[in-house]
N, CA and C atoms as a LAMMPS dump frame, in Angstrom:
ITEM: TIMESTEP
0
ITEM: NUMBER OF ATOMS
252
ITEM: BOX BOUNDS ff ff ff
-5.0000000000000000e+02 5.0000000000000000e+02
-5.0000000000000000e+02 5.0000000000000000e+02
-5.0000000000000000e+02 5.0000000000000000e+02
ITEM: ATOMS id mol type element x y z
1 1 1 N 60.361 239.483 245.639
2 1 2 C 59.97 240.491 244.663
3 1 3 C 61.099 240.815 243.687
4 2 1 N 60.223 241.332 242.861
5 2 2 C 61.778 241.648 241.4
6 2 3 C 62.333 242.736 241.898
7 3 1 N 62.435 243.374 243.084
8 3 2 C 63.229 244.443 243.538
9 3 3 C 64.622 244.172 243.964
10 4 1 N 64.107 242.311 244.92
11 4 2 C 65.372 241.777 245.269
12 4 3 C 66.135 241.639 244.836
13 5 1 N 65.699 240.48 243.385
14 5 2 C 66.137 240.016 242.18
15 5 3 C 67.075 241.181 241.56
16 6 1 N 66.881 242.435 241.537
17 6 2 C 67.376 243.035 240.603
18 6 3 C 68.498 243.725 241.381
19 7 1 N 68.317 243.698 243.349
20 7 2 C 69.841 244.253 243.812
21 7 3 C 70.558 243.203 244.186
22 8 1 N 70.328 241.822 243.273
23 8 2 C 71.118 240.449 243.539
24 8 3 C 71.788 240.535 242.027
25 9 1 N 71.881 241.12 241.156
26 9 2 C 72.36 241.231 240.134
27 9 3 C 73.919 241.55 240.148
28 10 1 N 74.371 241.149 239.099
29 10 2 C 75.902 241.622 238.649
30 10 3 C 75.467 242.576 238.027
31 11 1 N 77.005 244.036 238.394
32 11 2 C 76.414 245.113 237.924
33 11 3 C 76.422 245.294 236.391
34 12 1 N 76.758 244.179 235.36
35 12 2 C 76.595 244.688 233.804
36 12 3 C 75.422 244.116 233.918
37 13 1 N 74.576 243.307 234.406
38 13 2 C 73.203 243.504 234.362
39 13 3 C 72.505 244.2 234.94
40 14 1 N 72.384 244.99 236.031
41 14 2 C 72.119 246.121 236.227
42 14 3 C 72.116 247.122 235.556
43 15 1 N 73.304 247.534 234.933
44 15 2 C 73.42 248.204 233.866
45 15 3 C 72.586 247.621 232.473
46 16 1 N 72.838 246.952 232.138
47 16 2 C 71.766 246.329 231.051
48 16 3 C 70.171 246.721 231.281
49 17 1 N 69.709 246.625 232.316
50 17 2 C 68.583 246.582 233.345
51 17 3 C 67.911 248.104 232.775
52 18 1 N 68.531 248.987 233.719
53 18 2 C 68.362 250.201 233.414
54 18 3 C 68.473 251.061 232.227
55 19 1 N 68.868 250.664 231.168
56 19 2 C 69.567 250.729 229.609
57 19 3 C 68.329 250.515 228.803
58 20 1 N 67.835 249.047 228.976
59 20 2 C 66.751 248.766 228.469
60 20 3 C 65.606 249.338 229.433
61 21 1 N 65.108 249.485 230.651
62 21 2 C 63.93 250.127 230.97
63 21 3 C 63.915 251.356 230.439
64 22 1 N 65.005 251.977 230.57
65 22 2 C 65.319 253.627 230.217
66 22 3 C 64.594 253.848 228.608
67 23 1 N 65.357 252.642 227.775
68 23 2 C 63.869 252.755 226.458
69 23 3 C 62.744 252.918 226.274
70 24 1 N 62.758 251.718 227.113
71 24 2 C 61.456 251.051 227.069
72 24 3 C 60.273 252.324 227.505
73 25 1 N 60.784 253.125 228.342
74 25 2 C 59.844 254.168 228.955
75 25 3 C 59.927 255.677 227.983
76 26 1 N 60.799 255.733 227.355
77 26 2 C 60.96 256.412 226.152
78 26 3 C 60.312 255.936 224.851
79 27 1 N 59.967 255.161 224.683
80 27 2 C 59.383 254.629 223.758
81 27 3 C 57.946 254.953 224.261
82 28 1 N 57.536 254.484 225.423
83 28 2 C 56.471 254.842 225.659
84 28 3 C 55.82 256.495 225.565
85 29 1 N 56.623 257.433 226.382
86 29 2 C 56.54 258.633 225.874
87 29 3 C 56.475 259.276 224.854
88 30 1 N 57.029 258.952 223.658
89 30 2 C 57.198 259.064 222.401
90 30 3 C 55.778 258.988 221.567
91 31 1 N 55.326 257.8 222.331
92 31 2 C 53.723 257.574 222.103
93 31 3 C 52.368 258.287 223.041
94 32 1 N 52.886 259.725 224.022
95 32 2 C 52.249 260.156 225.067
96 32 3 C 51.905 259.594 226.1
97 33 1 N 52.538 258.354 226.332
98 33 2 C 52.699 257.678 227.796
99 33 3 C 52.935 257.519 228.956
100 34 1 N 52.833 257.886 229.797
101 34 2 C 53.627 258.356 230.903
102 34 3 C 53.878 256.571 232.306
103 35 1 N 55.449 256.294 231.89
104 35 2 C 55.466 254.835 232.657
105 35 3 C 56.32 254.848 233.427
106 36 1 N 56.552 254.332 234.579
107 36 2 C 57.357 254.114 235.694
108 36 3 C 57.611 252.452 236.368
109 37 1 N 58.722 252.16 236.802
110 37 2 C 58.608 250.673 237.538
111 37 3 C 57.576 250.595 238.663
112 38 1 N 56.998 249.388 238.514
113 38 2 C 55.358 249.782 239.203
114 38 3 C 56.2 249.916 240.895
115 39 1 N 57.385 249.934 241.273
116 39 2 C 57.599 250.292 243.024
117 39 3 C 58.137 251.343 242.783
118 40 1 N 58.074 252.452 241.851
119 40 2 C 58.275 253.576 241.96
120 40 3 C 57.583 254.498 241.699
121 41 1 N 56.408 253.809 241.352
122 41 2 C 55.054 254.83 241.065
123 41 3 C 54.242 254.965 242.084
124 42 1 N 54.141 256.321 242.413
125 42 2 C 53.615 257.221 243.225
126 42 3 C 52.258 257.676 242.916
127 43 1 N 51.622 257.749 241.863
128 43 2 C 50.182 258.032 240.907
129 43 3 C 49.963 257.094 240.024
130 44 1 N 49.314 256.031 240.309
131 44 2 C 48.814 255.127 239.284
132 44 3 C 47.969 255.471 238.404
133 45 1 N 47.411 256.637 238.7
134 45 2 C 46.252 257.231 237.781
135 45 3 C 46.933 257.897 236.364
136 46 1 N 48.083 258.3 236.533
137 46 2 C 48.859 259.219 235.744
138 46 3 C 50.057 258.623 234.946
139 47 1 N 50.471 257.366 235.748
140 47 2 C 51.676 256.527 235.244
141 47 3 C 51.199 255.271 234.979
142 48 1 N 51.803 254.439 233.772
143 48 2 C 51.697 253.083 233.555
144 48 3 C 52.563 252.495 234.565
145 49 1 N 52.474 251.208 235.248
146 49 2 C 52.984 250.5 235.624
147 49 3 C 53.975 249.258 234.759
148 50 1 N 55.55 249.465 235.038
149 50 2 C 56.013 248.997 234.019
150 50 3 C 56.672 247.621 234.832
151 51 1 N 56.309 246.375 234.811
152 51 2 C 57.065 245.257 235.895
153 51 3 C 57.55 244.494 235.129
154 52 1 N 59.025 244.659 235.198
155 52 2 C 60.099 243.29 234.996
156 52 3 C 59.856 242.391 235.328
157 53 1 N 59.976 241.569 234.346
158 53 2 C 59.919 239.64 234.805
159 53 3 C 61.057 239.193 233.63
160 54 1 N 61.411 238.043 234.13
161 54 2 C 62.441 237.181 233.738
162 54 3 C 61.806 236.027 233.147
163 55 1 N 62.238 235.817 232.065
164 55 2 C 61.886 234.354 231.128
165 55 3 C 62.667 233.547 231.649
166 56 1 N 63.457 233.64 232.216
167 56 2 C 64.596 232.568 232.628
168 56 3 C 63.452 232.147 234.02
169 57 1 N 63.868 233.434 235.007
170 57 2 C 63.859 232.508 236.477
171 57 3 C 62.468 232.58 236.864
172 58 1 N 61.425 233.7 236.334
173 58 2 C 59.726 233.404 236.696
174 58 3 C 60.052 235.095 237.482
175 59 1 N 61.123 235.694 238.029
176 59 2 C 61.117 236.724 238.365
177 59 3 C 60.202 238.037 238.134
178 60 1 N 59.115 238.408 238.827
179 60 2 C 58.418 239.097 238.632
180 60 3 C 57.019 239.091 238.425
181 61 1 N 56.692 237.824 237.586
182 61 2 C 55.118 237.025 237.922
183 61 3 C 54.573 237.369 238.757
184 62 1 N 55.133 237.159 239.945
185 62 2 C 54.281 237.128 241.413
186 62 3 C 53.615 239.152 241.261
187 63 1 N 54.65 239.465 241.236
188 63 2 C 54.329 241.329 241.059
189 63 3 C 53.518 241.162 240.11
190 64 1 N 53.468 241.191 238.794
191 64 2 C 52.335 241.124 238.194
192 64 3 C 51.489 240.835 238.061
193 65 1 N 50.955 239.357 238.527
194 65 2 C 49.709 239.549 239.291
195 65 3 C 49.41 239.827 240.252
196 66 1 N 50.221 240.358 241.396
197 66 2 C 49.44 241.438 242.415
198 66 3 C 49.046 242.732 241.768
199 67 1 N 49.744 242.801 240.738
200 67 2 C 49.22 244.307 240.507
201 67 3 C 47.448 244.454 239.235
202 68 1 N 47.873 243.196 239.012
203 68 2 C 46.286 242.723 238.239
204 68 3 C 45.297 242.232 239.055
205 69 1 N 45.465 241.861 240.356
206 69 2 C 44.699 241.488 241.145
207 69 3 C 43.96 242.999 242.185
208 70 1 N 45.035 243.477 242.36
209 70 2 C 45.157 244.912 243.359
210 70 3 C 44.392 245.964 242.934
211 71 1 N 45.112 246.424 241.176
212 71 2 C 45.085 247.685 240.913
213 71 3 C 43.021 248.183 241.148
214 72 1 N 42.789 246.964 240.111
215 72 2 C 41.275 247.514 239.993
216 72 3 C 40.424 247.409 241.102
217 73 1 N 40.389 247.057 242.014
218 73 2 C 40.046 247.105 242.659
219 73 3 C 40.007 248.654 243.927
220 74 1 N 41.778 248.981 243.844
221 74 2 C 41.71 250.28 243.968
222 74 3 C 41.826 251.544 243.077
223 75 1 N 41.322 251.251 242.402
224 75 2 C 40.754 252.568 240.858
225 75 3 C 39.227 252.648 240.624
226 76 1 N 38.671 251.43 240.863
227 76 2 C 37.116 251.098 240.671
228 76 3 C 36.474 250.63 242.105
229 77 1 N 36.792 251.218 242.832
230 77 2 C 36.19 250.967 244.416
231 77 3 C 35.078 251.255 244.385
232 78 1 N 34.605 252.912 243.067
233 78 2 C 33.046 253.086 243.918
234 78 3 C 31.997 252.148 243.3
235 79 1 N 32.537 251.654 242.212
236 79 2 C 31.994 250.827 241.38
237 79 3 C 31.606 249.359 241.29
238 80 1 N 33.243 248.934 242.372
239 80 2 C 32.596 247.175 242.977
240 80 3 C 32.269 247.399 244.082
241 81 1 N 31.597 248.424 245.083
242 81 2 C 31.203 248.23 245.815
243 81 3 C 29.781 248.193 246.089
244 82 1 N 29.307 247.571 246.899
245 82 2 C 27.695 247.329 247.28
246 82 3 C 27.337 248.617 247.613
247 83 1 N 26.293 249.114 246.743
248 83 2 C 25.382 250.412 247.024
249 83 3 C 24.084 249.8 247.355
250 84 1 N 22.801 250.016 248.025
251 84 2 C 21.724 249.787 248.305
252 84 3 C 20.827 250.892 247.732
């Protein structure tokens, strides 16, 4: 997971890391957004899910589609489920 990835880092990328998310989620707010790194979000209903991936190493892919595979399924439960 990109959680690993990111406490396998040298710390000026770490620092870089957090520098740029720290925008990135300000930017979003700015626009009435409310976003968090999707393993630190606690209310998916209330927060965007924000997941790092790497162009270089593929880092993070895998998280992002679990969370495209996952989410709707638990947000729209009463809805894909079989009613009679």
């Amino acid at each position: 997971p990109v959680q690993q990835a990111l406490e396998a880092q040298a710390a000026h990328v770490k620092q870089e890391y957090e520098q740029r998310y720290g925008d990135a989620v300000k930017q979003l707010a700015e626009q009435g957004l409310n976003a968090c790194a999707f393993f630190e979000n606690r209310d998916v209903r209330s927060f965007l899910n924000v997941v790092p991936t790497s162009a270089h190493s593929g880092d993070g892919m895998m998280d992002l589609l679990f969370l495209l595979t996952t989410l709707p399924s638990k947000m729209l439960v009463d809805r894909i489920m079989y009613h009679e």
